[in-house]
Every structure is written in structure tokens, then in C-alpha cells.
PyMOL Python script that loads the backbone (N, CA, C, O; Angstrom):
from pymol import cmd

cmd.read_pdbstr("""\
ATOM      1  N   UNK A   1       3.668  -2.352  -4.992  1.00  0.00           N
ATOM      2  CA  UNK A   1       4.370  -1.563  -4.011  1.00  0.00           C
ATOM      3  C   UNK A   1       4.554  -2.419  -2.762  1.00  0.00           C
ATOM      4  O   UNK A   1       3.613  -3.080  -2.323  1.00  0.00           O
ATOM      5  N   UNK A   2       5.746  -2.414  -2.190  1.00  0.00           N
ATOM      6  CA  UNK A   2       6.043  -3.352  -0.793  1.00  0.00           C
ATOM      7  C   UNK A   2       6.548  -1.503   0.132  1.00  0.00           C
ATOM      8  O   UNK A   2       7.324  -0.583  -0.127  1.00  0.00           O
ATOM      9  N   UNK A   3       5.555  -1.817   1.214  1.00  0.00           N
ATOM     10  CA  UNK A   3       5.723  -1.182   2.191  1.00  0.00           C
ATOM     11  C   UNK A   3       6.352  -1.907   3.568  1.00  0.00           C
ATOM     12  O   UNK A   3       5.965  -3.048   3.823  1.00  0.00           O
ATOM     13  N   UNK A   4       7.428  -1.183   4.558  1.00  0.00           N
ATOM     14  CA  UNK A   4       7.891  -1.718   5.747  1.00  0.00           C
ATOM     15  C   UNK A   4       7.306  -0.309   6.694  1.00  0.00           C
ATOM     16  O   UNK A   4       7.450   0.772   6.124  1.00  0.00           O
ATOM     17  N   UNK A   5       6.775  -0.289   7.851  1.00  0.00           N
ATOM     18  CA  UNK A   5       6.951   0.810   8.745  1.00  0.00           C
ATOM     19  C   UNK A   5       7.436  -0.048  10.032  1.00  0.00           C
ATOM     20  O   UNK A   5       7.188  -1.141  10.540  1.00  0.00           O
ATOM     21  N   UNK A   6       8.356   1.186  10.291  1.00  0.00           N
ATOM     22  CA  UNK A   6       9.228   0.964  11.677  1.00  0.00           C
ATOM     23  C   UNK A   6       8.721   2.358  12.321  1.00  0.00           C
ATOM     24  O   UNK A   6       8.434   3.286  11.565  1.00  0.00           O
ATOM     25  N   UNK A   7       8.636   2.468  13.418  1.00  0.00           N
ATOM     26  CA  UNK A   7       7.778   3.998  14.035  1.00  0.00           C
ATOM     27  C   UNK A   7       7.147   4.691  13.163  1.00  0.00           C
ATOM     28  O   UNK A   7       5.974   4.482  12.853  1.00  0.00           O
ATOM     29  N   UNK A   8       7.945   5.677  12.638  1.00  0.00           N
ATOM     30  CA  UNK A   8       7.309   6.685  11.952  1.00  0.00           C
ATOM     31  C   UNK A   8       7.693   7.073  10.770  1.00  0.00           C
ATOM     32  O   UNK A   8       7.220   8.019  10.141  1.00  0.00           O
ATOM     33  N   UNK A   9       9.006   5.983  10.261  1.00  0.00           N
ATOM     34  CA  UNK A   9       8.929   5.790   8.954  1.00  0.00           C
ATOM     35  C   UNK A   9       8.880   4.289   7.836  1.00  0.00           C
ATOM     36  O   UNK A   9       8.928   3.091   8.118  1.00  0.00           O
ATOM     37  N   UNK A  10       8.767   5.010   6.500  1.00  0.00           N
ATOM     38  CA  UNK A  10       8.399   4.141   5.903  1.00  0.00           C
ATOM     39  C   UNK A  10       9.223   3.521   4.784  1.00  0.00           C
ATOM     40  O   UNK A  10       9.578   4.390   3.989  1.00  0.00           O
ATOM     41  N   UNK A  11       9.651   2.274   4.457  1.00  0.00           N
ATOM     42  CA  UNK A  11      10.702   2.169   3.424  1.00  0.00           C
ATOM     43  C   UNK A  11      10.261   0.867   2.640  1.00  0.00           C
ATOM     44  O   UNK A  11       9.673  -0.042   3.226  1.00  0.00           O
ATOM     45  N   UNK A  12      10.596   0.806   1.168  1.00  0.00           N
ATOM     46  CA  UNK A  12       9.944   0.397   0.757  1.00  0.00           C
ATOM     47  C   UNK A  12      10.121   0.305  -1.187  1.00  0.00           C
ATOM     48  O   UNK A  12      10.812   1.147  -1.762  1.00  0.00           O
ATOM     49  N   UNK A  13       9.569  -0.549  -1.786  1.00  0.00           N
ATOM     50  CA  UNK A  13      10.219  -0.497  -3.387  1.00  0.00           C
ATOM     51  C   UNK A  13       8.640  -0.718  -4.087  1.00  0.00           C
ATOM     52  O   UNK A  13       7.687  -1.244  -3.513  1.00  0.00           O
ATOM     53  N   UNK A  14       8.654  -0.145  -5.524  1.00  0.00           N
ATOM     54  CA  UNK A  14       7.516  -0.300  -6.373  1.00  0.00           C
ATOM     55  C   UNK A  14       7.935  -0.672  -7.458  1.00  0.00           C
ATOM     56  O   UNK A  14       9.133  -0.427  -7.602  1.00  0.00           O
ATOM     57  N   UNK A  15       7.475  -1.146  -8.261  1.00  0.00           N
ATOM     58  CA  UNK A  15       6.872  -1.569  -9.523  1.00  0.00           C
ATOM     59  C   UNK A  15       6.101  -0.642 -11.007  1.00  0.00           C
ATOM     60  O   UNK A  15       4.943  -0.285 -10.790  1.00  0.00           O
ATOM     61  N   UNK A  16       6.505  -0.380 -11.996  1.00  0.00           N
ATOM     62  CA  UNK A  16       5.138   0.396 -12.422  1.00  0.00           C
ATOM     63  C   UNK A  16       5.470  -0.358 -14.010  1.00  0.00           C
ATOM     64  O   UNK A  16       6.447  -1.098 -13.897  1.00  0.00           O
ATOM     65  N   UNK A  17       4.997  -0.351 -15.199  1.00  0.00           N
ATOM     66  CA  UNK A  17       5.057  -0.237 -16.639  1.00  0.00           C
ATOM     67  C   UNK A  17       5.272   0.983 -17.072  1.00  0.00           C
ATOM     68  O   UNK A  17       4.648   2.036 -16.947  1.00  0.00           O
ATOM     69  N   UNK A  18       6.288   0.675 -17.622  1.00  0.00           N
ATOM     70  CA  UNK A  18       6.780   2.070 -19.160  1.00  0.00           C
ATOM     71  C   UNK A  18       6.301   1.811 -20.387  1.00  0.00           C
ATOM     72  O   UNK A  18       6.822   1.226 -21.337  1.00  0.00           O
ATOM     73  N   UNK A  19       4.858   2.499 -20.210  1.00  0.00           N
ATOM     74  CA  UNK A  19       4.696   2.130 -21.820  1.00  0.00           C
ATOM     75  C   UNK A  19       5.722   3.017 -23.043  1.00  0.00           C
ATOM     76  O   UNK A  19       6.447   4.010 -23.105  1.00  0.00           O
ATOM     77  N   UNK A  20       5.368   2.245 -23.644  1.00  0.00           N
ATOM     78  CA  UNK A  20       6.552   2.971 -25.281  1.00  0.00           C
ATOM     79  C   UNK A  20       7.599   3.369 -24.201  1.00  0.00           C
ATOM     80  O   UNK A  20       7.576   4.558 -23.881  1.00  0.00           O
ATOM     81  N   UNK A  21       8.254   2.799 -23.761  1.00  0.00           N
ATOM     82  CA  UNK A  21       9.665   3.170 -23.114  1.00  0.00           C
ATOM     83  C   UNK A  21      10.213   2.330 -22.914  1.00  0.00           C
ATOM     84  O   UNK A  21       9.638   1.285 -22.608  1.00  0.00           O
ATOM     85  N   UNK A  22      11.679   2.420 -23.005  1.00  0.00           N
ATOM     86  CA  UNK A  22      12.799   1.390 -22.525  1.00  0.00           C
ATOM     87  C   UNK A  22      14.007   1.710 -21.545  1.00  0.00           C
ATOM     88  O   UNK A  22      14.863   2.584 -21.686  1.00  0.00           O
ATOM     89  N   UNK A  23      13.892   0.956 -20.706  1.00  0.00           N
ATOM     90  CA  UNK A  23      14.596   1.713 -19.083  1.00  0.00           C
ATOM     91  C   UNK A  23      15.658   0.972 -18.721  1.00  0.00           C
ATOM     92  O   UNK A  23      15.579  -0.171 -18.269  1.00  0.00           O
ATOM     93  N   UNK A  24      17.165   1.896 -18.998  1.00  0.00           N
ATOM     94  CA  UNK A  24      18.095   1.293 -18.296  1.00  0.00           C
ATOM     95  C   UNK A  24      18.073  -0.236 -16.936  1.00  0.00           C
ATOM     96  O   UNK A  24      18.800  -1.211 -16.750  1.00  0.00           O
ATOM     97  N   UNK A  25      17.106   0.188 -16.418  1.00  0.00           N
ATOM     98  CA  UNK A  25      17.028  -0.522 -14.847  1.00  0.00           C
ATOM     99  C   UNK A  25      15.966  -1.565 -15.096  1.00  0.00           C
ATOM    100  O   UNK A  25      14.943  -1.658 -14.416  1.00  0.00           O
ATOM    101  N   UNK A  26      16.352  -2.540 -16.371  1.00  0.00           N
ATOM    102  CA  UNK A  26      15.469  -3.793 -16.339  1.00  0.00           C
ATOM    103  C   UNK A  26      15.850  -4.941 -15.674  1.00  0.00           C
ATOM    104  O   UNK A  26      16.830  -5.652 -15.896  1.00  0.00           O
ATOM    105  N   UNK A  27      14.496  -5.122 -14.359  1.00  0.00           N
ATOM    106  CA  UNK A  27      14.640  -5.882 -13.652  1.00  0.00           C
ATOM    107  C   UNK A  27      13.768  -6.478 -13.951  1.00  0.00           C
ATOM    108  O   UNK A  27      13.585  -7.316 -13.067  1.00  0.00           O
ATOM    109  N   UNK A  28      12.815  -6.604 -14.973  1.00  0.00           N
ATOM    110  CA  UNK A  28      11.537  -7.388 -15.749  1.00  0.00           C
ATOM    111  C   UNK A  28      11.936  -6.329 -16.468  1.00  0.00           C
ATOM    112  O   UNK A  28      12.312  -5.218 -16.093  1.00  0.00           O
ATOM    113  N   UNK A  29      11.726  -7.123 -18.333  1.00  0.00           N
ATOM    114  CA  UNK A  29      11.309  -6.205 -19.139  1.00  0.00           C
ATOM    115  C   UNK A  29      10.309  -5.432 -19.457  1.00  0.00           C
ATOM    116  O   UNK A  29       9.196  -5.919 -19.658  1.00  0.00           O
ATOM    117  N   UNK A  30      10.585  -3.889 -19.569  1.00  0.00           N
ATOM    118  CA  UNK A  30       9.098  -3.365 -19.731  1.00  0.00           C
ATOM    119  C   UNK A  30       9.090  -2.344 -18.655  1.00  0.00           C
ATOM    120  O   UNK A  30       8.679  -1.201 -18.854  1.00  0.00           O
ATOM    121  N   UNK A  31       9.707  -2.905 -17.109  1.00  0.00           N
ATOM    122  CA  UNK A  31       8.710  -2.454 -15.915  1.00  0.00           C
ATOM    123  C   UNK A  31      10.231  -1.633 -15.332  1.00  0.00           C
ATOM    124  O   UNK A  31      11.361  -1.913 -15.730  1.00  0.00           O
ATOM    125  N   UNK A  32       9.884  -0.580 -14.309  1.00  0.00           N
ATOM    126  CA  UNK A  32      10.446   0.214 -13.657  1.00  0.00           C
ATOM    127  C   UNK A  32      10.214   0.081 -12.324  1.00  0.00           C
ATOM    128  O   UNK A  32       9.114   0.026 -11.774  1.00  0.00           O
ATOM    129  N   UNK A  33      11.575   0.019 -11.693  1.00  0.00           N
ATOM    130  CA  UNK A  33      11.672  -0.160 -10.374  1.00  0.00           C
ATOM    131  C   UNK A  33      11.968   1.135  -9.955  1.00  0.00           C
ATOM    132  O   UNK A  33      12.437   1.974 -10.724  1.00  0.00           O
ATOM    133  N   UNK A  34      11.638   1.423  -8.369  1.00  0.00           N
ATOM    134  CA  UNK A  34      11.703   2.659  -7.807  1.00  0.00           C
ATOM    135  C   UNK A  34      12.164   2.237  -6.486  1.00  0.00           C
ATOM    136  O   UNK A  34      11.471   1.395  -5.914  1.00  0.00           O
ATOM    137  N   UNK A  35      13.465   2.780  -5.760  1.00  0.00           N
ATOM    138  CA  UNK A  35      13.025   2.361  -3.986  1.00  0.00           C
ATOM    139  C   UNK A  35      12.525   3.920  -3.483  1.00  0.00           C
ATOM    140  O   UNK A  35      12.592   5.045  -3.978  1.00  0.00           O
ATOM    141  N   UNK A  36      12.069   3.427  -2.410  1.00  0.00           N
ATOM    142  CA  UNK A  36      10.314   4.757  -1.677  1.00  0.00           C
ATOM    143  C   UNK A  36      11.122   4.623  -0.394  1.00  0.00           C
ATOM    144  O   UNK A  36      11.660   3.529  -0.220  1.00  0.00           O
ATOM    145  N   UNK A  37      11.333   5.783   0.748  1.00  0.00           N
ATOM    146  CA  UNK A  37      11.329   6.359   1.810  1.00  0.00           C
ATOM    147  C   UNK A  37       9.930   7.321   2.327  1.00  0.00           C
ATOM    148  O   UNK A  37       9.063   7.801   1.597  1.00  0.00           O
ATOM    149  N   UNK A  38       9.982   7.362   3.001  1.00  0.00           N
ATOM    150  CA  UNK A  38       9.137   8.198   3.482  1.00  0.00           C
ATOM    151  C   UNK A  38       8.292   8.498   5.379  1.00  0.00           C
ATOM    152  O   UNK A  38       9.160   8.412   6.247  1.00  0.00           O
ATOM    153  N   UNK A  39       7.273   8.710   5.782  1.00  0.00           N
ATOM    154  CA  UNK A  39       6.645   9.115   6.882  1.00  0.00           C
ATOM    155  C   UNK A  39       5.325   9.053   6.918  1.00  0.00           C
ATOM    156  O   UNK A  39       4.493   9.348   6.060  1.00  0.00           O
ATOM    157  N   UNK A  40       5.219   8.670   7.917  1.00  0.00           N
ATOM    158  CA  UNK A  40       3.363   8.744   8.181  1.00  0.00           C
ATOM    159  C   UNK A  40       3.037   9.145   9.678  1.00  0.00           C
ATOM    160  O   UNK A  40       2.934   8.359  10.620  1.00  0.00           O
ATOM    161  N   UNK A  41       2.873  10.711   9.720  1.00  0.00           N
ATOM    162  CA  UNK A  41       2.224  11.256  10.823  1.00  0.00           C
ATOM    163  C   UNK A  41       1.455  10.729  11.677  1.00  0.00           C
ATOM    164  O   UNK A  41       0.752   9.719  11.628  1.00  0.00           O
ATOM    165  N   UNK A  42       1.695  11.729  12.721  1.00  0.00           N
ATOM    166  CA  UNK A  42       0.121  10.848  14.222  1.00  0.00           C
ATOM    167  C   UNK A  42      -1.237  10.786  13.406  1.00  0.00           C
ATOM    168  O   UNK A  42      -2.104   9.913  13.400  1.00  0.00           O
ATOM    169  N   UNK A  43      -1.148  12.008  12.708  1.00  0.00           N
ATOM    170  CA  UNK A  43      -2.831  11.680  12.095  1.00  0.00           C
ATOM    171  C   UNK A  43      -2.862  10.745  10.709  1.00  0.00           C
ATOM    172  O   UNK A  43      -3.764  10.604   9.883  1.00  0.00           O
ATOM    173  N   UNK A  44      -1.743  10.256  10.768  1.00  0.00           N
ATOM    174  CA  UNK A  44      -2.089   9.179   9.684  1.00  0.00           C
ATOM    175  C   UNK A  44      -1.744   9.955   8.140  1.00  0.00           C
ATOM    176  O   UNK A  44      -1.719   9.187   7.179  1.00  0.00           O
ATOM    177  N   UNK A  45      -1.572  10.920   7.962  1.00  0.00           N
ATOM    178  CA  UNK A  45      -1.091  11.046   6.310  1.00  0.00           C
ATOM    179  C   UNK A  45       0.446  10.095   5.975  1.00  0.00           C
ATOM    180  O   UNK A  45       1.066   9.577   6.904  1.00  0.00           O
ATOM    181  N   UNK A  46       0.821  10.005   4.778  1.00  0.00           N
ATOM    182  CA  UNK A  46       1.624   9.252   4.439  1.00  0.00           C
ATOM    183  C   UNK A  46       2.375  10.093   3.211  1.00  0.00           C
ATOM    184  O   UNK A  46       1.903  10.331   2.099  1.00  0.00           O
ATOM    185  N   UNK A  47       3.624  10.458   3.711  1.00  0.00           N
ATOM    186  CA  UNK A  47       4.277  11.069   2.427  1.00  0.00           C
ATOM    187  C   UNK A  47       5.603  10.452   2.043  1.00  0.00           C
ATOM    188  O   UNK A  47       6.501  10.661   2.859  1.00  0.00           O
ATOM    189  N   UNK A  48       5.886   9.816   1.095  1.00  0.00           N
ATOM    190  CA  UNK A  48       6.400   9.113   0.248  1.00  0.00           C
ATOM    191  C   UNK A  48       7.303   9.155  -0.915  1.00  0.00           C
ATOM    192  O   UNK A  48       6.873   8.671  -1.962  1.00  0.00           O
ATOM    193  N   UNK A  49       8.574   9.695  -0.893  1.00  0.00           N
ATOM    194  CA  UNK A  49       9.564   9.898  -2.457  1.00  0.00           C
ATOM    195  C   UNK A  49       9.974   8.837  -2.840  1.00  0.00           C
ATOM    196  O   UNK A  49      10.202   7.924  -2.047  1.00  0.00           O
ATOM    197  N   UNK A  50      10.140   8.739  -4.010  1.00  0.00           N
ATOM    198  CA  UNK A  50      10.967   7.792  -4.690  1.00  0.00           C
ATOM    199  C   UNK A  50      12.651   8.060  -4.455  1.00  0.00           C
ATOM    200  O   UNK A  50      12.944   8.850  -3.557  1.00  0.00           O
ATOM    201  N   UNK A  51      13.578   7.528  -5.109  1.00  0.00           N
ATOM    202  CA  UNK A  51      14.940   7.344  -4.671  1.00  0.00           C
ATOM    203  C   UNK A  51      15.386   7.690  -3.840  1.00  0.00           C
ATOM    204  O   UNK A  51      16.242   8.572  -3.904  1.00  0.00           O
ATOM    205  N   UNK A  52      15.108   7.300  -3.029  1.00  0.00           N
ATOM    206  CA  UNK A  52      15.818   7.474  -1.053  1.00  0.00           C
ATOM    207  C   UNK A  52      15.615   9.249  -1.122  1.00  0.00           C
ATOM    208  O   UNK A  52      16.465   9.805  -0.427  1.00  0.00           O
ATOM    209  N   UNK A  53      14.855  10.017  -1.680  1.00  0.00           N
ATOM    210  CA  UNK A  53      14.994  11.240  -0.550  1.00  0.00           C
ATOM    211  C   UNK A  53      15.332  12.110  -2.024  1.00  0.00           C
ATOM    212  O   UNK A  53      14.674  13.142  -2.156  1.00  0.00           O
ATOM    213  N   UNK A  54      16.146  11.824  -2.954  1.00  0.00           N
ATOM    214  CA  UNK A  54      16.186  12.641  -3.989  1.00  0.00           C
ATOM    215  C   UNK A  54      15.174  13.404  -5.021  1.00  0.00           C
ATOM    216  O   UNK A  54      14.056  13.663  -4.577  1.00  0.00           O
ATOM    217  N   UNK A  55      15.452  13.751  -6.247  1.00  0.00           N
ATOM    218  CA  UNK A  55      14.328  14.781  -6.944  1.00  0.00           C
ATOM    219  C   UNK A  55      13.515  13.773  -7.323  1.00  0.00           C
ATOM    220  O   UNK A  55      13.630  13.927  -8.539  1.00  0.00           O
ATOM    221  N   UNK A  56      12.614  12.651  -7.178  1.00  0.00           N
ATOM    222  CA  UNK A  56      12.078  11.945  -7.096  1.00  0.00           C
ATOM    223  C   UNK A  56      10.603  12.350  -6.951  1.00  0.00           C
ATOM    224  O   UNK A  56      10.263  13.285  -6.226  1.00  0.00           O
ATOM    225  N   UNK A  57       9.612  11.500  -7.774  1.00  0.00           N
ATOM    226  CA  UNK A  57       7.855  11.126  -7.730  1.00  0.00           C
ATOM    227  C   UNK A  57       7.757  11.541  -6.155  1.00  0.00           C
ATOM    228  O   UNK A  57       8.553  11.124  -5.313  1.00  0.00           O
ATOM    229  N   UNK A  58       6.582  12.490  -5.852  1.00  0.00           N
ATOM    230  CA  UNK A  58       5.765  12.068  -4.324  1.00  0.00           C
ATOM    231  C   UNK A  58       4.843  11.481  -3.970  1.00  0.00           C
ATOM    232  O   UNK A  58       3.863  11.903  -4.584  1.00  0.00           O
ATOM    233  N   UNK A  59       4.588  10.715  -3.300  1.00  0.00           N
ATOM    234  CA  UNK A  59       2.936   9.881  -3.176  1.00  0.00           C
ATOM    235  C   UNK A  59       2.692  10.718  -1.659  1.00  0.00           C
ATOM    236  O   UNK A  59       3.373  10.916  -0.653  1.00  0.00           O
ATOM    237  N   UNK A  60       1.424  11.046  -2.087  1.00  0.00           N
ATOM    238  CA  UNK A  60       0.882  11.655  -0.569  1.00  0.00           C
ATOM    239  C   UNK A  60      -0.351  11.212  -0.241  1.00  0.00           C
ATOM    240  O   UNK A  60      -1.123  11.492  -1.159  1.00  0.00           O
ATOM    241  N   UNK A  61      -0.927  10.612   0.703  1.00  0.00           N
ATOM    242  CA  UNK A  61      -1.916  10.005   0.878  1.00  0.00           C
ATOM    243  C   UNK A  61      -2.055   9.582   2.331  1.00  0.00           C
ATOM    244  O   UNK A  61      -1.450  10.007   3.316  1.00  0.00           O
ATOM    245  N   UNK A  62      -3.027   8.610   2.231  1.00  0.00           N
ATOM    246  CA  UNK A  62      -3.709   8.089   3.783  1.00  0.00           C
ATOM    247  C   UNK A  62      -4.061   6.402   3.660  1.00  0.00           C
ATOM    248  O   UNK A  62      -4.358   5.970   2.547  1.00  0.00           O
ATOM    249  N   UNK A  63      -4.021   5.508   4.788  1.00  0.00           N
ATOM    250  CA  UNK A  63      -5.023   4.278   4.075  1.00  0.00           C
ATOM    251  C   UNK A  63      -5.831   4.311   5.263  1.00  0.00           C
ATOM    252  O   UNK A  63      -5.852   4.595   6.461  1.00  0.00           O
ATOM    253  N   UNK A  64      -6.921   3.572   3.634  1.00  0.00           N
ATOM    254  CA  UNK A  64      -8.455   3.684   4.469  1.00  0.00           C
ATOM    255  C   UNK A  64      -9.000   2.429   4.505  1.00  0.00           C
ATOM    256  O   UNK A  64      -9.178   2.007   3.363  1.00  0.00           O
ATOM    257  N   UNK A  65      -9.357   1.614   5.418  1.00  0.00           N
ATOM    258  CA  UNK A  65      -9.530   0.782   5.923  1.00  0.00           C
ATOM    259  C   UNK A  65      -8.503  -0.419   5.831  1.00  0.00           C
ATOM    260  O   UNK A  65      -8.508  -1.538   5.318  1.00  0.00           O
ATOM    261  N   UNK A  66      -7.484   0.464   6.690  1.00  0.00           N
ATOM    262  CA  UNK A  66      -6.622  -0.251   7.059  1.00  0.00           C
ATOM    263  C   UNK A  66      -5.892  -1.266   5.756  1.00  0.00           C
ATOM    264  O   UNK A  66      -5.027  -2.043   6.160  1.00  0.00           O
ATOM    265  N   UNK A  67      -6.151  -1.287   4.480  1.00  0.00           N
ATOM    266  CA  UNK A  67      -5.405  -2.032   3.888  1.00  0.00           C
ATOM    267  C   UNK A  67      -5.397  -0.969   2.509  1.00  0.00           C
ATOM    268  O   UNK A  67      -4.582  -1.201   1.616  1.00  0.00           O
ATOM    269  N   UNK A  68      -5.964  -0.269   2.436  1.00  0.00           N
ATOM    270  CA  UNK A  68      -5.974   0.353   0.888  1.00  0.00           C
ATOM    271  C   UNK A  68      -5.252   1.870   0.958  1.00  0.00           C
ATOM    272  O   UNK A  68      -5.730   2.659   1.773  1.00  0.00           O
ATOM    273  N   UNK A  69      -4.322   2.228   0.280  1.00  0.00           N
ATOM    274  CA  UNK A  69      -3.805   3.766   0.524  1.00  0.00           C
ATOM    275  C   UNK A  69      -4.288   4.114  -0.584  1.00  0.00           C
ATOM    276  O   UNK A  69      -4.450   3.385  -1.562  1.00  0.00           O
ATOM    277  N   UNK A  70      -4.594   5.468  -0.469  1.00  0.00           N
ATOM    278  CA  UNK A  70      -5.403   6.509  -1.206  1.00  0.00           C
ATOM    279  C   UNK A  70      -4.252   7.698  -1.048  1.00  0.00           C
ATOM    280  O   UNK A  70      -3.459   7.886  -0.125  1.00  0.00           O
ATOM    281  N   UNK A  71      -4.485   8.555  -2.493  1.00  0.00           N
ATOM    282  CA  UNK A  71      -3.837   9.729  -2.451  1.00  0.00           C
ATOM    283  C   UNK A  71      -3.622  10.378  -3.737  1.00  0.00           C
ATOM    284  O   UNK A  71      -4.488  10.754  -4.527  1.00  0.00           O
ATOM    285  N   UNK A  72      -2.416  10.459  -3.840  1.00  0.00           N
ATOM    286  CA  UNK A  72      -1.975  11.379  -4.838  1.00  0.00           C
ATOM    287  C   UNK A  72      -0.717  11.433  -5.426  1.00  0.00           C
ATOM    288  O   UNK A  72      -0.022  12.324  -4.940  1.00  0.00           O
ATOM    289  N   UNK A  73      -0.216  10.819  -6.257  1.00  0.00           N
ATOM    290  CA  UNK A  73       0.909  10.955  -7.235  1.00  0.00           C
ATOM    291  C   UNK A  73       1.294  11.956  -7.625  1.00  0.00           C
ATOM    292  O   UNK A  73       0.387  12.378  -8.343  1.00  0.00           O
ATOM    293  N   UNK A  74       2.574  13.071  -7.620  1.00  0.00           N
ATOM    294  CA  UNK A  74       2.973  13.784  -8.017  1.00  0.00           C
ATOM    295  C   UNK A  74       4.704  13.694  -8.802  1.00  0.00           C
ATOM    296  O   UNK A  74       5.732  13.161  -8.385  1.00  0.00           O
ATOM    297  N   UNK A  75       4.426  14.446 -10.036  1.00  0.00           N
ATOM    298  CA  UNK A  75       6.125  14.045 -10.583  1.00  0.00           C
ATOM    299  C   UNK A  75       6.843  15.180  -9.827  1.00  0.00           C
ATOM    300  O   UNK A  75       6.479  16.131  -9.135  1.00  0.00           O
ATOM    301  N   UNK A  76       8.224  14.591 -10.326  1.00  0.00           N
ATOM    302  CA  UNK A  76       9.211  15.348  -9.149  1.00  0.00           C
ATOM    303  C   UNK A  76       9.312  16.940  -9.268  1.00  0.00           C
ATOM    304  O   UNK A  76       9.653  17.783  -8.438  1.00  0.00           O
ATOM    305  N   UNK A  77       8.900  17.049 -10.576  1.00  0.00           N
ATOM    306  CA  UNK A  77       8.513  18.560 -11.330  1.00  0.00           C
ATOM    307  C   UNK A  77       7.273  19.315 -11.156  1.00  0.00           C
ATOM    308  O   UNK A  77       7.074  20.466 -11.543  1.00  0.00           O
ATOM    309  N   UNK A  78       6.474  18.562 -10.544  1.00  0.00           N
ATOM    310  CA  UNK A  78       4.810  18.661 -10.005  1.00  0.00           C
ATOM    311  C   UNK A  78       4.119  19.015 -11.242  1.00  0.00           C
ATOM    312  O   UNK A  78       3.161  19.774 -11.091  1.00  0.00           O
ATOM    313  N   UNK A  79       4.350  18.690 -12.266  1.00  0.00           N
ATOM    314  CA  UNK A  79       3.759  18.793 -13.772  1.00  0.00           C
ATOM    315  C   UNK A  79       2.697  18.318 -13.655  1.00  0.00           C
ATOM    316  O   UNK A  79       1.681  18.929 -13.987  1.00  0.00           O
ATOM    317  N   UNK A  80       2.685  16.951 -13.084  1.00  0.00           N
ATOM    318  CA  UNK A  80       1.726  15.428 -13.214  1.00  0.00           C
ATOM    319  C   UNK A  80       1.189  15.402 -11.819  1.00  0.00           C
ATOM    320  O   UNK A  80       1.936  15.930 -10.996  1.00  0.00           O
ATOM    321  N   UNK A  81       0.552  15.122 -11.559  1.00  0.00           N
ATOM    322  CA  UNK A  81      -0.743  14.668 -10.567  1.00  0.00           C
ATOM    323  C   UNK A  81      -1.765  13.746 -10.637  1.00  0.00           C
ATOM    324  O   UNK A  81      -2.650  14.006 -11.451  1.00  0.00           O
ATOM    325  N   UNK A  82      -1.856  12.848 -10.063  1.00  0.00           N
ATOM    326  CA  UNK A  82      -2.959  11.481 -10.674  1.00  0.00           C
ATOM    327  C   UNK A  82      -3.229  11.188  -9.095  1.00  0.00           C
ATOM    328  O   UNK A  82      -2.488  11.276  -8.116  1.00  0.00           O
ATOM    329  N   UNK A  83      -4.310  10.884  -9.216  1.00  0.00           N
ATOM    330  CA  UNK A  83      -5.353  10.387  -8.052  1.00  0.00           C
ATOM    331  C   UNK A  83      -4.931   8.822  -8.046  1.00  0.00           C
ATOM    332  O   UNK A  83      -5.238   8.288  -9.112  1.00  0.00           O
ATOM    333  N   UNK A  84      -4.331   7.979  -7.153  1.00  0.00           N
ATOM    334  CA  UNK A  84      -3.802   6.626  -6.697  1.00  0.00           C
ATOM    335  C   UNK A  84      -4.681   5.610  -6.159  1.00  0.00           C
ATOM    336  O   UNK A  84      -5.769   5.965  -5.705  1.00  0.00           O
ATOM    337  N   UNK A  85      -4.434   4.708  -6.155  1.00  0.00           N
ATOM    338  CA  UNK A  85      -5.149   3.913  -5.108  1.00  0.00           C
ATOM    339  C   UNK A  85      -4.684   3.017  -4.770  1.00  0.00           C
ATOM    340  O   UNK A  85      -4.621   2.831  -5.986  1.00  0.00           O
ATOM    341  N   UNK A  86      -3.978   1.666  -4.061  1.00  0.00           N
ATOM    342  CA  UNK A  86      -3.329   0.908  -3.821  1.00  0.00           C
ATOM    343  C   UNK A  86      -4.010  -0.266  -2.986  1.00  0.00           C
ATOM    344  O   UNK A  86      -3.344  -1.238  -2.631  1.00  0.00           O
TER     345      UNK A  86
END
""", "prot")
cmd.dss("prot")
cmd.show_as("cartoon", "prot")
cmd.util.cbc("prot")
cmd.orient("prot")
């Protein structure tokens, strides 16, 4: 994941593996690209969509000591939920 913050928002592209899958958008074979928008409040939470703002993955989270974000993965359907770490 490459993060930019400018004030109070955040922009930015990821990376992940498709297992047993094959994805139009091979930019490495195998792997799925995403670009991330998002915000990070005065108190520091961090909320995060995939494709600029559309029905897109949410990452919601915080970083904790200053280099590691912690949180929470959600699909755009909120089916899926996985505990993150970065």
C-alpha cells in the first residue's frame, strides 16, 4: 500500500494477490491493483475506499506507532471483515 496525506486527506494505490483468480487489470500477473482515497480525522482514525470514492473495499483504522496502521477491512457489500495490519 503507498499512502500520500495532504491535510486531511489521503490518496493512494495497493497491491493484493488473487488467489485462484484471474483479473482483467494485470499489472503483475496474479496481483490486483486498487487506487484508495480517503481521510484521517483530528483524532486520528483513518477511513479509506478503494476506486476513488465508488462501491469499493473500506479500510478503517488508526496507526500505531506512527508507522503501522491497524484496522479493519470491509467488502463493499460488508459481507467480509478481516482484522489488517500494515
Amino acid at each position: 500500500m503507498n499512502l500520500v496525506k495532504i491535510n486531511d486527506t489521503l490518496y493512494g494505490d495497493y497491491f493484493f494477490l488473487l488467489q485462484g483468480k484471474d483479473t482483467c487489470r494485470k499489472v503483475i500477473p496474479g496481483w490486483q491493483y486498487d487506487p484508495l482515497t480517503g481521510n484521517m480525522s483530528e483524532n486520528g482514525v483513518i477511513v479509506i475506499r478503494e476506486n476513488q470514492g465508488e462501491k469499493g473495499a473500506v479500510f478503517t483504522g488508526r496507526f500505531q506507532n506512527g508507522s503501522t496502521l491497524t484496522g479493519t477491512w470491509e467488502s463493499n457489500d460488508g459481507g467480509i471483515k478481516v482484522p489488517s495490519r500494515l
